[in-house]
TORROGU-296464 format. One line per 10 residues: number of its first residue (from 1); their letters; for each residue x, y negated, z negated of N, C-alpha, C, O, CB. Coordinates in pm, 1 decimal. Each point is the difference from the previous one (the first is absolute). Glycine has a CB too. Layout:
<rs>
NUM> a> X/Y/Z/X/Y/Z/X/Y/Z/X/Y/Z/X/Y/Z | ...
</rs>
This chain:
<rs>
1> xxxxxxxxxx> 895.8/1274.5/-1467.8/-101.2/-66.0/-81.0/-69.5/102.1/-89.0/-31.1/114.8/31.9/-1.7/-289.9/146.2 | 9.3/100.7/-321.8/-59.3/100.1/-61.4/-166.7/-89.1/-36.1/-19.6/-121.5/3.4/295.8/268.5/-110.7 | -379.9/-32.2/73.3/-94.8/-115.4/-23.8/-55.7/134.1/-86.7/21.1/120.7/11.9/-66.0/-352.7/219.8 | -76.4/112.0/-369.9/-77.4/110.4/-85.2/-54.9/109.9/79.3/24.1/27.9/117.5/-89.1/-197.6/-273.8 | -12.9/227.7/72.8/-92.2/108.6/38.6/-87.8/-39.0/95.8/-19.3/41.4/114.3/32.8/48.6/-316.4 | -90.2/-221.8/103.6/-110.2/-66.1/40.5/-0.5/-62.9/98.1/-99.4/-19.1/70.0/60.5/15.6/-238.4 | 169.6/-46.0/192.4/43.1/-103.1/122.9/22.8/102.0/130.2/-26.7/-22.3/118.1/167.3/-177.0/-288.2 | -86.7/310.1/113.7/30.2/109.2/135.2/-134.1/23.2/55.9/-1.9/-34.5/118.2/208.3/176.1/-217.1 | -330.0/-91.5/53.8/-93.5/37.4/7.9/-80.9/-90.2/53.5/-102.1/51.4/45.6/157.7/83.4/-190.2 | -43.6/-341.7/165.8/-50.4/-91.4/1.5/5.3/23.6/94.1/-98.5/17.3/71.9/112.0/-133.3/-211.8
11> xxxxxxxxxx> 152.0/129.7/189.3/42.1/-15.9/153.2/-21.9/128.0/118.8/-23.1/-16.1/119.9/206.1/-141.4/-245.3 | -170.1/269.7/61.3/-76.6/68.9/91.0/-158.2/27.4/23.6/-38.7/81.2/84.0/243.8/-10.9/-120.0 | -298.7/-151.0/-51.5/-118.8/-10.1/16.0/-37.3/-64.8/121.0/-78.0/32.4/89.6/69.0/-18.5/-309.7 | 102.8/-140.4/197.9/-66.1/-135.6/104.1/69.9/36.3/90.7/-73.4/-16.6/97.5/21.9/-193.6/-219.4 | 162.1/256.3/164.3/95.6/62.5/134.5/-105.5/40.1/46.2/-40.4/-73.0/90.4/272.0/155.2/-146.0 | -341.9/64.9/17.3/-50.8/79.3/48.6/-143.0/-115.5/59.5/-70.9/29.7/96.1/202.1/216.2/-260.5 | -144.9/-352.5/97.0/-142.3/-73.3/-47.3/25.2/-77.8/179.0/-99.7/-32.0/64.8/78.1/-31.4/-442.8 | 143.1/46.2/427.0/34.2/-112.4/85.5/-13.4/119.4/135.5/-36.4/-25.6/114.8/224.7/-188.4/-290.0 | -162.8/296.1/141.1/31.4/86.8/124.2/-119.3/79.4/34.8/-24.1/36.2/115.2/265.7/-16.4/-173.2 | -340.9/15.4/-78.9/-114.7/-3.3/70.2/-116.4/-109.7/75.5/-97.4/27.5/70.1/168.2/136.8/-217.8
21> xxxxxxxxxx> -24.3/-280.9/108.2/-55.3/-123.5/25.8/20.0/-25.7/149.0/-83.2/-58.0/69.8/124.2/-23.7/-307.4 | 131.6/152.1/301.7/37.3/-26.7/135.3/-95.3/127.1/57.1/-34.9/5.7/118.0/311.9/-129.0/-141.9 | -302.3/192.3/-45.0/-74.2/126.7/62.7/-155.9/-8.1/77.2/-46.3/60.0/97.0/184.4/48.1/-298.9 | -194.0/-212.4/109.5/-110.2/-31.5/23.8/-41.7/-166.3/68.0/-101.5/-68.4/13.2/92.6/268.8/-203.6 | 156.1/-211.3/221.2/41.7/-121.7/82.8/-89.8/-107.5/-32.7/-93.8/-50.7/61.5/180.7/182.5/125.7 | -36.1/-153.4/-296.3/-38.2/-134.4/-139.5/177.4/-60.3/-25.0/38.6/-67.1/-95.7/-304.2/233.5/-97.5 | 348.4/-118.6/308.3/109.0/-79.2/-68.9/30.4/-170.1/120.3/92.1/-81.5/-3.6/46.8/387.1/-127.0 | -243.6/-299.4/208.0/20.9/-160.8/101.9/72.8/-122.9/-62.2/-5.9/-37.0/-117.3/-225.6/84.3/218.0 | 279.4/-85.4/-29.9/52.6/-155.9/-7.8/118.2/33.3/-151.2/20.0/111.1/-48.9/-311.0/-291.8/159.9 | 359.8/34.7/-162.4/100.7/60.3/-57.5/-74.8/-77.3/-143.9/79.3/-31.2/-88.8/169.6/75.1/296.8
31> xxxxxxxxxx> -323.7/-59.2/-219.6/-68.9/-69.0/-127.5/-72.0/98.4/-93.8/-67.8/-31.1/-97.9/28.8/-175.4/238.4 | 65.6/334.5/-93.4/-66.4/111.5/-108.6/128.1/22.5/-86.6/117.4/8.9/35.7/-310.4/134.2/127.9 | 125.7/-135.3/-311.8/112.2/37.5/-90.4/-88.1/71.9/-132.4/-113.7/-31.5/-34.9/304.2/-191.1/121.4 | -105.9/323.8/-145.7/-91.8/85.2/-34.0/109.4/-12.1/-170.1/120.4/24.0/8.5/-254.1/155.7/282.1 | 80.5/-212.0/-408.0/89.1/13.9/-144.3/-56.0/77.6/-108.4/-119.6/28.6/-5.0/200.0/-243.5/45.1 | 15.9/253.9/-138.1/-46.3/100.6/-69.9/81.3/-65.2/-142.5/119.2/-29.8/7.0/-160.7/259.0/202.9 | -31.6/-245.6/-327.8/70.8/-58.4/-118.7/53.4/116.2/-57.1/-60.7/106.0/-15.4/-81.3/-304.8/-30.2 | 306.8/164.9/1.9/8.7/128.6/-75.5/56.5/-46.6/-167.2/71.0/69.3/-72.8/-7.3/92.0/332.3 | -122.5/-304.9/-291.6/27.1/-7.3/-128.8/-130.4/-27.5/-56.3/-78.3/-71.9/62.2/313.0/3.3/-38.8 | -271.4/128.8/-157.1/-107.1/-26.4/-63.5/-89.1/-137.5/23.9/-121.0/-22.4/-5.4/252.1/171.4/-139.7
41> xxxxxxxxxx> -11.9/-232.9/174.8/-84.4/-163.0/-15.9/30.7/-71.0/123.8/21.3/-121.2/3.3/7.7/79.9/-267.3 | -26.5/128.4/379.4/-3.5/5.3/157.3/118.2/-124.7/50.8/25.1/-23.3/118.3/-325.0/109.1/-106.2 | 357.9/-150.7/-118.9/150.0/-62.2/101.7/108.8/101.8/65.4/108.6/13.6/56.3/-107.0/-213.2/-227.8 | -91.1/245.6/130.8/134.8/109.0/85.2/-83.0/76.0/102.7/-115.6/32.4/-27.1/292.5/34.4/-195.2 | -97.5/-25.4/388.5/-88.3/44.4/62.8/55.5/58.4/143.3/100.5/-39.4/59.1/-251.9/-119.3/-199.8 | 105.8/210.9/161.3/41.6/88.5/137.7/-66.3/-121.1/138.3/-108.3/-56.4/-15.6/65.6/380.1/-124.1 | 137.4/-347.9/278.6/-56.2/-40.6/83.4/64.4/24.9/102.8/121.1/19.9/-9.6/-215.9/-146.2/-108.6 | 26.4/131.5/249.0/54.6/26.0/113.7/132.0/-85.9/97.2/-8.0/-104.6/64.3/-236.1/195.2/-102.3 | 324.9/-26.9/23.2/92.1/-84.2/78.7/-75.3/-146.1/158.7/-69.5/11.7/100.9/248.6/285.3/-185.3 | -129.1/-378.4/34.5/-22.9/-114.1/166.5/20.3/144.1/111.7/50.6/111.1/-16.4/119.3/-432.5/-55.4
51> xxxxxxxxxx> -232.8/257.8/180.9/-8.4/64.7/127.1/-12.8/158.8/-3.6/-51.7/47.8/101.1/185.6/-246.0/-20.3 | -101.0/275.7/-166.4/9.0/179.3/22.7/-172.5/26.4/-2.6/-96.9/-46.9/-59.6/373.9/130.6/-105.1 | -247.0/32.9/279.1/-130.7/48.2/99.5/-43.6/50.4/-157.6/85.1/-10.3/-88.3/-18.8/105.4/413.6 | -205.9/-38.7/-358.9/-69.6/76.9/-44.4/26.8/147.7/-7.1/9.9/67.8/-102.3/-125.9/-241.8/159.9 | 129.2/224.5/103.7/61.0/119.5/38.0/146.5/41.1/-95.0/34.0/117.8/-11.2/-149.8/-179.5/266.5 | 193.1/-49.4/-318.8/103.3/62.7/23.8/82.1/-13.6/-121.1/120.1/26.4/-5.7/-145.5/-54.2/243.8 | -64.1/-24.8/-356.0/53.5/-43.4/-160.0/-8.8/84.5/-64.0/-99.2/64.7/-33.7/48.2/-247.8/17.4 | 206.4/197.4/-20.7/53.0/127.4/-87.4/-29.2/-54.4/-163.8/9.8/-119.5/-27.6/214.6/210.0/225.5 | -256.4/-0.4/-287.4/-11.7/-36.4/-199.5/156.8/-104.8/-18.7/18.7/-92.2/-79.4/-148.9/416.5/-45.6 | 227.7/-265.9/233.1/151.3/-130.6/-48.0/-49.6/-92.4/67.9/54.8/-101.0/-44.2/185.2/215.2/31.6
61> xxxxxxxxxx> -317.9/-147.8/102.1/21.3/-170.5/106.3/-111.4/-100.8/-91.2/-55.3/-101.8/41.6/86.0/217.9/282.7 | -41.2/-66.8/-431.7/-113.7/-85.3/-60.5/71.2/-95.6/-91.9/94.8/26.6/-73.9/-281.2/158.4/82.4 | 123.0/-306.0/8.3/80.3/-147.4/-90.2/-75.2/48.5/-152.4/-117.7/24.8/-26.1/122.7/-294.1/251.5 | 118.3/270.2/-310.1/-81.4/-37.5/-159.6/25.6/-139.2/-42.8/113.1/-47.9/-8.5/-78.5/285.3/-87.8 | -140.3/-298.2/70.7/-34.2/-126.1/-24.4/-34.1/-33.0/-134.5/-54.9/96.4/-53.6/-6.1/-95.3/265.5 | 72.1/-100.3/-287.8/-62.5/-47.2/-90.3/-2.2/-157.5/11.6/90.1/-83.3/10.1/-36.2/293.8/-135.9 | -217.4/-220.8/119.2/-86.3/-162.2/19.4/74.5/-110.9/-79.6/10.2/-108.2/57.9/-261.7/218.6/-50.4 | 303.4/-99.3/-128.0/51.3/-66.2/-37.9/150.4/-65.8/46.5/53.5/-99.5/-48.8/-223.7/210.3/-82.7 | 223.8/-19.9/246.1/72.7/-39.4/84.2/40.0/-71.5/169.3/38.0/40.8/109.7/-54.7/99.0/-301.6 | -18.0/-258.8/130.7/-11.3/-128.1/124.0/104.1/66.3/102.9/-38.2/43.3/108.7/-4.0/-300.3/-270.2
71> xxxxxxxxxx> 160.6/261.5/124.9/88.1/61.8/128.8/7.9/107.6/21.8/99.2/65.5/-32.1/11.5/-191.1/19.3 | -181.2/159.5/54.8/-23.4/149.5/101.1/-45.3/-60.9/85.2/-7.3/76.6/96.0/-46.3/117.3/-217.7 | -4.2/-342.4/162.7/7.4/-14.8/106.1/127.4/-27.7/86.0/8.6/9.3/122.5/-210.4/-50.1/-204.5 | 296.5/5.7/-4.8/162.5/-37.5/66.1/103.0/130.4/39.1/99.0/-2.7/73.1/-106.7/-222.1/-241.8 | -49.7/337.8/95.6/100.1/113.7/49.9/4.7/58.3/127.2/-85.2/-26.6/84.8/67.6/74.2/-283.3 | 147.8/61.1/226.8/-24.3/-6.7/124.0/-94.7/68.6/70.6/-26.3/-33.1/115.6/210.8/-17.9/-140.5 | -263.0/181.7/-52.7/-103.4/69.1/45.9/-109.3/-58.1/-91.9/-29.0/66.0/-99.7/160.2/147.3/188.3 | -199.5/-338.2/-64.0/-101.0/-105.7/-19.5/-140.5/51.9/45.9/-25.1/-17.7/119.2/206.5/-165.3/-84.0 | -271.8/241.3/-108.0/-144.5/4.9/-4.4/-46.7/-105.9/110.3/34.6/-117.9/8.4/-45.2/189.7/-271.4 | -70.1/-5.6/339.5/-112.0/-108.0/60.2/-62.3/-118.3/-103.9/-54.1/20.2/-108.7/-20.5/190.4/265.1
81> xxxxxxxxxx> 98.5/-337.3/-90.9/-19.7/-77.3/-104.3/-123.6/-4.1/-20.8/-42.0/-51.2/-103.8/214.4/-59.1/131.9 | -254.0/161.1/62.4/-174.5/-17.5/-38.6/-21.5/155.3/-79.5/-95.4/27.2/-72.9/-13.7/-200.5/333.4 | 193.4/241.2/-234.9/-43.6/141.5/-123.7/58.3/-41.2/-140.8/-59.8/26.3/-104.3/91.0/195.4/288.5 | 83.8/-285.0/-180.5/51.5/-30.9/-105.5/-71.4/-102.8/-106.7/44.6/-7.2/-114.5/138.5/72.0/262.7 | -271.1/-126.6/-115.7/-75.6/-119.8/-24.9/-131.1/89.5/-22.6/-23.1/-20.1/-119.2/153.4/-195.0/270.7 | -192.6/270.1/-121.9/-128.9/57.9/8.3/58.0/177.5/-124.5/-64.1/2.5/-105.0/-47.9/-152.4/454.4 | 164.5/211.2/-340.7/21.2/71.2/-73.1/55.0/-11.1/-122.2/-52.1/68.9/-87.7/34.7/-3.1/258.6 | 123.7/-145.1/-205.1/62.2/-62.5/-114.6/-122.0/-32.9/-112.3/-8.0/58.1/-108.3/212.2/-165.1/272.5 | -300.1/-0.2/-116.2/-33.5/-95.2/-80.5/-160.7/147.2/39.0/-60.8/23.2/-104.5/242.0/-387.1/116.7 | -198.9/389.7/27.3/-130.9/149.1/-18.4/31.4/49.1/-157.0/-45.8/-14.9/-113.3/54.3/147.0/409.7
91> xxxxxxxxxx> 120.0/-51.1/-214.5/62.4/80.2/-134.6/-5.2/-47.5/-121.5/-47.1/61.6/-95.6/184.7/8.9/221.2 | -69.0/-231.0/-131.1/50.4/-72.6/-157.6/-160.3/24.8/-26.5/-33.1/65.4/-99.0/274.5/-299.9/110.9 | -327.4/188.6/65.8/-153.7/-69.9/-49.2/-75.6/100.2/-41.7/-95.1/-9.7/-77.5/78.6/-168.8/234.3 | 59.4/280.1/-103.8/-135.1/141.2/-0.5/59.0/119.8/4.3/-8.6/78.1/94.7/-163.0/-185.7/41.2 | 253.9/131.8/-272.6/100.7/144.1/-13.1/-52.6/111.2/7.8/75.5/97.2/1.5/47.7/-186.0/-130.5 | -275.7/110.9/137.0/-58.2/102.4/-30.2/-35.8/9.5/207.5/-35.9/105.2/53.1/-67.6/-138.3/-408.2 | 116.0/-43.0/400.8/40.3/1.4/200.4/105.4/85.2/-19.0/113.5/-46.1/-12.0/-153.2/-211.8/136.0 | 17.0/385.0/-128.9/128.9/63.6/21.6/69.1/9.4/160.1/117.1/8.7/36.8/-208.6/124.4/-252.8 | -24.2/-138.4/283.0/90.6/4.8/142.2/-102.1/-74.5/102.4/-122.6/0.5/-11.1/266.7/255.8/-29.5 | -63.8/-324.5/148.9/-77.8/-108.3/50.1/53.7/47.9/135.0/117.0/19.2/33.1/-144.9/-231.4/-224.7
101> xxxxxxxxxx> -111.3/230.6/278.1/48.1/17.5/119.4/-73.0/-89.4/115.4/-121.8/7.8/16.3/187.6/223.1/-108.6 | 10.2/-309.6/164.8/-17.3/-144.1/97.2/24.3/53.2/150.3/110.8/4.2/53.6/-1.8/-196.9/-244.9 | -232.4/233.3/251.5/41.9/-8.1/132.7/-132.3/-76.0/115.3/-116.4/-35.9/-17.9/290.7/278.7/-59.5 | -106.9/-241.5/163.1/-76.4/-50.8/151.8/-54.4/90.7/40.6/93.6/64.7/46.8/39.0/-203.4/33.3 | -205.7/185.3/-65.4/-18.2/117.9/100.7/-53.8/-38.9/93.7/-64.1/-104.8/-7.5/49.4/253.3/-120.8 | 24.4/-63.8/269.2/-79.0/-43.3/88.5/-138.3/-70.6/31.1/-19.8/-97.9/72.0/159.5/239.2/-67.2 | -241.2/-57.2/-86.6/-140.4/-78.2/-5.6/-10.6/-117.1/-32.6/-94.2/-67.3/42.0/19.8/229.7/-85.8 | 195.3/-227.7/-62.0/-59.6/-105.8/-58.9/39.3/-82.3/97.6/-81.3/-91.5/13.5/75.4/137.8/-250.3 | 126.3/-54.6/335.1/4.2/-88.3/95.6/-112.9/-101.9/94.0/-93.5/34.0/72.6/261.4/138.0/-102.5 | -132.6/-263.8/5.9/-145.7/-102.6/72.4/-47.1/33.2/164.5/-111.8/-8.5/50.9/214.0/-220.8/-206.7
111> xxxxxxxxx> 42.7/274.4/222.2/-39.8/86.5/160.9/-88.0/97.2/-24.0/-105.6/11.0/62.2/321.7/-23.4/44.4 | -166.8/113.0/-227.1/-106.8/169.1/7.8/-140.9/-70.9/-12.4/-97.4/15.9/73.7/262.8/203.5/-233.2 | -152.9/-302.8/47.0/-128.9/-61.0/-69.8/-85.0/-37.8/131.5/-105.0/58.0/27.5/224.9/-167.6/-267.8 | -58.8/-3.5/326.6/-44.6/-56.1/110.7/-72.8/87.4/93.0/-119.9/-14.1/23.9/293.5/-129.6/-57.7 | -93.1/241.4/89.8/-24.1/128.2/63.4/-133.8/98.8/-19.4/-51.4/56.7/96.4/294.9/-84.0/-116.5 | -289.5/39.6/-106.9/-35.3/17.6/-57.9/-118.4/-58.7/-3.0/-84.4/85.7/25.9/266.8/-24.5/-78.4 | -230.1/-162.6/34.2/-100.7/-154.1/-11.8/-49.8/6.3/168.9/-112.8/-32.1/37.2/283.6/-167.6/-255.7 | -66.8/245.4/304.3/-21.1/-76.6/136.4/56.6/-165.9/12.5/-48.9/-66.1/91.6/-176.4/231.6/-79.0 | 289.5/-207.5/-70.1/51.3/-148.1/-28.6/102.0/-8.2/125.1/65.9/-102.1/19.3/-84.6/84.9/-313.9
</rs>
């Protein structure tokens, strides 16, 4: 695979962006997804493969996407459909969102919360 400058540089940003995220153990549950636009007018875009740990996403395991493309949900390495839906239509809407990062983290959980409260 060959990719621009800009695109090389996209992907080892957010590689590094995901792996410090597992570092500081912000990568829980499989609904965190972390994107990076690498075309001026953000249909185009870097996103985290379905299911791969935080710990362990290399600048190649990253999906390039563009919003204007309905089937990327049909291929065979298919975006989380709730990142795909939530990042796509970010990007188209708000190009100057250069990078969008979606996670769970522990605190926000309603148990910590509970715990927390005494609940």
């Amino acid at each position: 695979m060959t990719f621009s400058t800009h695109e090389s540089q996209a992907r080892i940003d957010l590689a590094a962006a995901f792996r410090w995220a597992a570092r500081w153990d912000m990568h829980e549950s499989i609904a965190n997804h972390f994107s990076v636009a690498v075309s001026p007018d953000g249909r185009e875009f870097l996103l985290n493969p379905q299911g791969s740990h935080f710990s362990l996403i290399k600048a190649s395991d990253l999906l390039l996407l563009n919003s204007a493309d309905a089937d990327a949900q049909k291929a065979a390495n298919a975006p989380d459909p709730t990142a795909w839906h939530l990042h796509a239509v970010l990007h188209q809407q708000v190009p100057h969102a250069r990078c969008i990062l979606h996670t769970h983290m522990p605190y926000a959980r309603p148990c910590v919360v509970c715990k927390i409260l005494n609940f």
